[in-house]
PDB file as gemmi writes it, atoms N, CA and C in Angstrom:
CRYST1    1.000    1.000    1.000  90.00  90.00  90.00 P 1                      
ATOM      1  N   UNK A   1      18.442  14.475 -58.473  1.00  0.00           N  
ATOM      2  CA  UNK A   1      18.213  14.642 -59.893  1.00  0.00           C  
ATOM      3  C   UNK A   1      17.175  13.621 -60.364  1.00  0.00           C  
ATOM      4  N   UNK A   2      16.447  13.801 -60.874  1.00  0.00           N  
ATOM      5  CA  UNK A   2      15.471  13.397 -61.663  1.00  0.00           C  
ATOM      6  C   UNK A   2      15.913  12.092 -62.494  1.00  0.00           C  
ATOM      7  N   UNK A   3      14.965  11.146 -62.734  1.00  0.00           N  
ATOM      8  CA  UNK A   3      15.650  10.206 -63.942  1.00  0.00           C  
ATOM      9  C   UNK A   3      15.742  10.409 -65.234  1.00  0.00           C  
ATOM     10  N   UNK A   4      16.462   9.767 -65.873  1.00  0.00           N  
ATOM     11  CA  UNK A   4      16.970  10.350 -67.330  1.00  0.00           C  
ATOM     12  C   UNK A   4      15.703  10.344 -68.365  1.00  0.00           C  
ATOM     13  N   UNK A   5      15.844  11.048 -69.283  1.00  0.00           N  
ATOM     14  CA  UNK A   5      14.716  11.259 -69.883  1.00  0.00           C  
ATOM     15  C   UNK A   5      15.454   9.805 -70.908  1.00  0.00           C  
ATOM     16  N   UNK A   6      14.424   8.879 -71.312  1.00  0.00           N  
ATOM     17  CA  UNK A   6      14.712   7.820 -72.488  1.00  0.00           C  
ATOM     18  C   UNK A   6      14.266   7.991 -73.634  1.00  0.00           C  
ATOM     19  N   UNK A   7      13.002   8.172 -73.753  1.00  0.00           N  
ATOM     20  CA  UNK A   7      12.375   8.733 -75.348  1.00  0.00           C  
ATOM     21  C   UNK A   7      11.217   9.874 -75.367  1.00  0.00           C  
ATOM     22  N   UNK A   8      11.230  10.572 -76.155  1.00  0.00           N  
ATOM     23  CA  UNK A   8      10.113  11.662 -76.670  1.00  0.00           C  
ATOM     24  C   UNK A   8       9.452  10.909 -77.850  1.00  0.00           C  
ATOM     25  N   UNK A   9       8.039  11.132 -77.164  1.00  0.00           N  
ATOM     26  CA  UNK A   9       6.603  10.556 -78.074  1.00  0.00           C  
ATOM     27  C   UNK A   9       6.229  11.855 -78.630  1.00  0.00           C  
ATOM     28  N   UNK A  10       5.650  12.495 -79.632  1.00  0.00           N  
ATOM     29  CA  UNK A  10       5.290  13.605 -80.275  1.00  0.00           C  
ATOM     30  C   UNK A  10       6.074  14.656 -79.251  1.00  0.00           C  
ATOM     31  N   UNK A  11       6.839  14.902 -79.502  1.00  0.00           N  
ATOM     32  CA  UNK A  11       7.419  16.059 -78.878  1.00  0.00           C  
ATOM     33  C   UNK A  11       7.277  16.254 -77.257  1.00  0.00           C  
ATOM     34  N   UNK A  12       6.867  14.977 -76.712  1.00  0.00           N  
ATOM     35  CA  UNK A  12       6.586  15.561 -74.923  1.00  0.00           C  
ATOM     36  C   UNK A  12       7.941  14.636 -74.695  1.00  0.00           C  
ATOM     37  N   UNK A  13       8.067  14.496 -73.438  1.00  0.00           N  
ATOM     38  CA  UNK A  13       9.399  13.755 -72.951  1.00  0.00           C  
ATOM     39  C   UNK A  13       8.822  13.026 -71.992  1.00  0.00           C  
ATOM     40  N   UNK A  14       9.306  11.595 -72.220  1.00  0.00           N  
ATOM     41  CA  UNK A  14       8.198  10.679 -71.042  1.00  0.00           C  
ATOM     42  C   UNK A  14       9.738  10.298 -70.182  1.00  0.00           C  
ATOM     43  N   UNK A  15       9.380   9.968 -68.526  1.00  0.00           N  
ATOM     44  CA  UNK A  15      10.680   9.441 -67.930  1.00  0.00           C  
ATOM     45  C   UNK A  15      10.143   7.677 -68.209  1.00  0.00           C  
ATOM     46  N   UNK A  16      11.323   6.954 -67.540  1.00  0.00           N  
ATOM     47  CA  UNK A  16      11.776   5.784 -67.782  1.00  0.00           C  
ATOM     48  C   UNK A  16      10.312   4.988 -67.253  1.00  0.00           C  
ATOM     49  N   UNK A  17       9.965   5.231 -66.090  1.00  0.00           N  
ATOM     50  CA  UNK A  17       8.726   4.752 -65.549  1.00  0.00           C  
ATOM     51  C   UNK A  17       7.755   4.729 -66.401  1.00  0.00           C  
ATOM     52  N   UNK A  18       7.079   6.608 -67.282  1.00  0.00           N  
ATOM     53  CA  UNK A  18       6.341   6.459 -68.023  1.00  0.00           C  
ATOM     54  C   UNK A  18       6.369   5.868 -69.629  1.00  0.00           C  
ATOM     55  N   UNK A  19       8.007   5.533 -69.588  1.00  0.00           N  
ATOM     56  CA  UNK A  19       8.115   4.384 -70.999  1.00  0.00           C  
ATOM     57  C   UNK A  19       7.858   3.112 -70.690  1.00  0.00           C  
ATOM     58  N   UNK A  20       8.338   2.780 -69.135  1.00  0.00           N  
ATOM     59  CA  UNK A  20       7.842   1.131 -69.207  1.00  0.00           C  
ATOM     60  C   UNK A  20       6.215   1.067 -69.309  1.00  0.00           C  
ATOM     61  N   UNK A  21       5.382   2.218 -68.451  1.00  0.00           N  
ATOM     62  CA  UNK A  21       3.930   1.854 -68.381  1.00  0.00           C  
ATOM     63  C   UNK A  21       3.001   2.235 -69.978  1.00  0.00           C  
ATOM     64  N   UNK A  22       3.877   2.916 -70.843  1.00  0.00           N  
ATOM     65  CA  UNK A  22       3.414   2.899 -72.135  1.00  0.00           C  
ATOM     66  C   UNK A  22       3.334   1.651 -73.125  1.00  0.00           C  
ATOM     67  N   UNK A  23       4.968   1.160 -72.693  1.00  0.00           N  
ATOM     68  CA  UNK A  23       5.149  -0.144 -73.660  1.00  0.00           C  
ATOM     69  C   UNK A  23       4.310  -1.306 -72.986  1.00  0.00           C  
ATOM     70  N   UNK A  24       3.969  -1.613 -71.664  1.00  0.00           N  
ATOM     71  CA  UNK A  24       2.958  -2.528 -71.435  1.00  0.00           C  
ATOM     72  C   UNK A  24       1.909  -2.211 -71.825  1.00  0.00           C  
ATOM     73  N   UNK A  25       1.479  -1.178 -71.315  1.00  0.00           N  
ATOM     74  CA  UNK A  25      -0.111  -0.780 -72.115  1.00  0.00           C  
ATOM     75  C   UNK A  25      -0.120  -0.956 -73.564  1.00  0.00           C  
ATOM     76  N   UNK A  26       1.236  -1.114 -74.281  1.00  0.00           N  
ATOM     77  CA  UNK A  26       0.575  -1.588 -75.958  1.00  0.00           C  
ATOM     78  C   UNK A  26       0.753  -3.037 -76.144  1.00  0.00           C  
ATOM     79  N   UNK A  27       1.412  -3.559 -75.060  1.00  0.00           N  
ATOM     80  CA  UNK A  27       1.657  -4.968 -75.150  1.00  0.00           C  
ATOM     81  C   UNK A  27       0.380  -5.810 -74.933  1.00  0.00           C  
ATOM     82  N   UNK A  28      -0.506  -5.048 -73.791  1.00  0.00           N  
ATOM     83  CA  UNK A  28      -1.485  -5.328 -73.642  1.00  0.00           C  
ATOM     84  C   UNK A  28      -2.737  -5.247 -74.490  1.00  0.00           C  
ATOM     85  N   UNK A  29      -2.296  -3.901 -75.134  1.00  0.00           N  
ATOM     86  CA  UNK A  29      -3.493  -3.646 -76.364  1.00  0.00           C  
ATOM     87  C   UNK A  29      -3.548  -4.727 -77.469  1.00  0.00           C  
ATOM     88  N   UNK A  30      -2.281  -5.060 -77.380  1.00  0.00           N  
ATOM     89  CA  UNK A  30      -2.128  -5.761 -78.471  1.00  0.00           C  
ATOM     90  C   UNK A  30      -2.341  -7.834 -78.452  1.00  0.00           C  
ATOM     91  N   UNK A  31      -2.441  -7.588 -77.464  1.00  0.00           N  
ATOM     92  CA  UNK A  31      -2.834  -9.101 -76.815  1.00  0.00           C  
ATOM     93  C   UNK A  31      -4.457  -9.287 -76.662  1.00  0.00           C  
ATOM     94  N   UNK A  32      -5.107  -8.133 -76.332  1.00  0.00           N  
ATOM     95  CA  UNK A  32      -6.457  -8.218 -76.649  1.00  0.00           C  
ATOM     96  C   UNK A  32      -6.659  -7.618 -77.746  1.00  0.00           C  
ATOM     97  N   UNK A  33      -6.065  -7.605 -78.903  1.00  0.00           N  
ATOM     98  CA  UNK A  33      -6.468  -7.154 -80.063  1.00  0.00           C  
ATOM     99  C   UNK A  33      -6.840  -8.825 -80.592  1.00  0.00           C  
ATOM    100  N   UNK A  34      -5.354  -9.613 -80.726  1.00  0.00           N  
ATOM    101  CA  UNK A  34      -5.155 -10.647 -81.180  1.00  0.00           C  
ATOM    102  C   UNK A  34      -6.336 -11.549 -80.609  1.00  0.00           C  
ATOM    103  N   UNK A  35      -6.576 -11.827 -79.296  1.00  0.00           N  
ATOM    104  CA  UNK A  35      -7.834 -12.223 -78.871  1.00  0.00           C  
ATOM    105  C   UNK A  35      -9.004 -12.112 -79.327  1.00  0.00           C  
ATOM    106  N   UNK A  36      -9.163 -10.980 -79.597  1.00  0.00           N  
ATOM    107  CA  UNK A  36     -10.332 -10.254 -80.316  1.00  0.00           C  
ATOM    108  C   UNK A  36     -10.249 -11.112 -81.879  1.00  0.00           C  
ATOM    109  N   UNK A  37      -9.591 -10.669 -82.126  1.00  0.00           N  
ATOM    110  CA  UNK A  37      -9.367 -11.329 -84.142  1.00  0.00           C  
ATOM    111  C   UNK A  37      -9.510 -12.990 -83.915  1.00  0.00           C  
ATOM    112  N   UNK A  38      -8.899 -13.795 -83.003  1.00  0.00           N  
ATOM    113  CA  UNK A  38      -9.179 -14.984 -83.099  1.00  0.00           C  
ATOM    114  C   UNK A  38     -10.500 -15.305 -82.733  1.00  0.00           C  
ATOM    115  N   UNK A  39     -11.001 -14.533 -81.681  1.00  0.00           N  
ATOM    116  CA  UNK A  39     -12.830 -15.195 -81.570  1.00  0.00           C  
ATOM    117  C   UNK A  39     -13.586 -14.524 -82.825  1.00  0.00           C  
ATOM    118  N   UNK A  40     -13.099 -13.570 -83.749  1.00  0.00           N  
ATOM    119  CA  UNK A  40     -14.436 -13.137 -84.255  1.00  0.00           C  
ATOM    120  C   UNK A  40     -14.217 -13.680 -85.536  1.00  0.00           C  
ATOM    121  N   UNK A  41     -12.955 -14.369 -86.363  1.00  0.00           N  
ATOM    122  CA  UNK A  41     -13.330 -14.979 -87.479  1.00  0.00           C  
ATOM    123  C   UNK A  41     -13.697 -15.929 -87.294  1.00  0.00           C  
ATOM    124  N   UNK A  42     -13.672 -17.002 -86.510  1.00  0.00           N  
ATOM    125  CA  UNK A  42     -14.791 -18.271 -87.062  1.00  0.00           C  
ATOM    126  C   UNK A  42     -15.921 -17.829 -86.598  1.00  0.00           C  
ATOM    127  N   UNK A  43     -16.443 -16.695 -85.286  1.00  0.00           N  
ATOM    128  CA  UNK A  43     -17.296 -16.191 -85.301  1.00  0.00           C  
ATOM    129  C   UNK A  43     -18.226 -15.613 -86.631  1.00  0.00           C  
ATOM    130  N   UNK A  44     -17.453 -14.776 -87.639  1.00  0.00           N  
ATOM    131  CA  UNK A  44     -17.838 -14.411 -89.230  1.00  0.00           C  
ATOM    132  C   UNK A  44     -18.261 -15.394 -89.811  1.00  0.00           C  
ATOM    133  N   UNK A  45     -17.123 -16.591 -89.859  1.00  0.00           N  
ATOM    134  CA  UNK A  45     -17.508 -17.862 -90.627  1.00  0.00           C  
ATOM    135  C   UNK A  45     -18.663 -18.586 -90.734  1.00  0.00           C  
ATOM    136  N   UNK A  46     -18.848 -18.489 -89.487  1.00  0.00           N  
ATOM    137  CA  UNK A  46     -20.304 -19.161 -88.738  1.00  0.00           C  
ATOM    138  C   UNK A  46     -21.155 -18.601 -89.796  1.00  0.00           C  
ATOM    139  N   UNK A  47     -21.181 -17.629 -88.989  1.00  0.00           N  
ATOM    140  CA  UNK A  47     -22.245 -16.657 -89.657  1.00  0.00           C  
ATOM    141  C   UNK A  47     -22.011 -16.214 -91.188  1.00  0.00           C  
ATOM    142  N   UNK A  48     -21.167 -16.205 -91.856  1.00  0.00           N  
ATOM    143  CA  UNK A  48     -21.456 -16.392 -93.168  1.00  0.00           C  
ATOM    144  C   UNK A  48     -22.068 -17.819 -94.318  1.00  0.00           C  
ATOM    145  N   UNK A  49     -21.614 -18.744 -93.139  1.00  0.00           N  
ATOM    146  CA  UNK A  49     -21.537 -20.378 -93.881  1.00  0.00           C  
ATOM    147  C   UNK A  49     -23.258 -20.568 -93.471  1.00  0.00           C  
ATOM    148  N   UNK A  50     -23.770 -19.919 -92.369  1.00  0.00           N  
ATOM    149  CA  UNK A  50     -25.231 -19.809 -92.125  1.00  0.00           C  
ATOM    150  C   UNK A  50     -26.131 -19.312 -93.021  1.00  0.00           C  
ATOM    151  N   UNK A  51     -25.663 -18.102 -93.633  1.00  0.00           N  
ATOM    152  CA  UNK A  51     -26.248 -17.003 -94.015  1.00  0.00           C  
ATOM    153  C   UNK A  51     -26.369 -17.544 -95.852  1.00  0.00           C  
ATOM    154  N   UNK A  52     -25.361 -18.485 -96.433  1.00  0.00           N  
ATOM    155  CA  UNK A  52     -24.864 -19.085 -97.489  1.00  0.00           C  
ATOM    156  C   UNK A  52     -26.199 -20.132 -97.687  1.00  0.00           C  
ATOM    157  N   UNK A  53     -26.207 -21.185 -96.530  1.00  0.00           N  
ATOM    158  CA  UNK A  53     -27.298 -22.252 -96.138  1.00  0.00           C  
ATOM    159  C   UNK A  53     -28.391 -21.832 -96.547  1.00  0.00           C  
ATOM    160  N   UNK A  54     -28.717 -20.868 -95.993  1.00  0.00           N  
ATOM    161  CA  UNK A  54     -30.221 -20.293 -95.938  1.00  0.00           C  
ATOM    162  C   UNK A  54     -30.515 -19.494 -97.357  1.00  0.00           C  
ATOM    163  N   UNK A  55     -29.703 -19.364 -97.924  1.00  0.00           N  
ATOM    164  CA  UNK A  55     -29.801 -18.914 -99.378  1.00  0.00           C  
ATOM    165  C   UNK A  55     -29.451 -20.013-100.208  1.00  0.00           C  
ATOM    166  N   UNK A  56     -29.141 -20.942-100.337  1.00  0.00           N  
ATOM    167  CA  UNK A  56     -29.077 -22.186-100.754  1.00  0.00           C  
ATOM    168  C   UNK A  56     -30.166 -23.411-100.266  1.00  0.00           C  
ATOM    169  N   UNK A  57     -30.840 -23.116 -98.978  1.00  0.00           N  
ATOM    170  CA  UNK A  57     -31.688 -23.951 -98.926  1.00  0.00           C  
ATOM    171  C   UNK A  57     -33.224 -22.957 -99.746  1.00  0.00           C  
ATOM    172  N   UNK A  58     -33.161 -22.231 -99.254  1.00  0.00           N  
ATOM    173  CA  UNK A  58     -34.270 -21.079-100.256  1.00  0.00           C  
ATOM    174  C   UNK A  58     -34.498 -21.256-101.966  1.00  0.00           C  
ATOM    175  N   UNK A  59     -33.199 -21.576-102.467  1.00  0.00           N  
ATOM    176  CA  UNK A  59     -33.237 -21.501-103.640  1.00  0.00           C  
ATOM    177  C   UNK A  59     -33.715 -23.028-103.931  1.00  0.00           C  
ATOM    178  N   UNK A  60     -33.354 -23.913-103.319  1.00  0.00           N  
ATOM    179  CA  UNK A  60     -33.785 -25.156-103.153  1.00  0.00           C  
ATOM    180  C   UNK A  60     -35.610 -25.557-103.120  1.00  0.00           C  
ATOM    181  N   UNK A  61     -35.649 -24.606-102.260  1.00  0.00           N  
ATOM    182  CA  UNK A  61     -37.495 -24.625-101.909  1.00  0.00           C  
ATOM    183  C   UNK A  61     -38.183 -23.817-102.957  1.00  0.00           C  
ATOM    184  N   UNK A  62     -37.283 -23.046-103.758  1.00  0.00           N  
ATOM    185  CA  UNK A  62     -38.344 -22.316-104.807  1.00  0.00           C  
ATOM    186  C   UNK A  62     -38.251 -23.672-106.439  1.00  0.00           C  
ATOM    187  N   UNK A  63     -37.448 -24.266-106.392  1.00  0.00           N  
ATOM    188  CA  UNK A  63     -38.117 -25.665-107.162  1.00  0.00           C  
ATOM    189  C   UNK A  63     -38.917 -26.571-107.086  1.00  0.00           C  
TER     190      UNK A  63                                                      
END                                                                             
């Protein structure tokens, strides 16, 4: 006999194997999500606090 069915995702029926390799794959998605979000705001920052400078030193040079 087959292994037990544990949960249905939109109406398909995944077995136990294909629930553990689903829930890692979002564990994982979700670990390089968070990765992702921590390099790219001070990445933004940078680049906004740059972008701020250069319009503040500009306005500076037109006096």
């Amino acid at each position: 006999m087959n292994s037990v069915v544990d949960a249905s995702f939109g109406g398909e029926t995944l077995k136990r194997d294909s629930v553990k390799t689903v829930i890692f794959a979002s564990m994982i998605g979700t670990a390089i999500e968070f990765l992702i979000s921590m390099l790219m705001e001070p990445l933004l920052l940078l680049i906004f606090r740059r972008s701020s400078f250069l319009k503040l030193h500009r306005q500076l040079l037109l006096f």
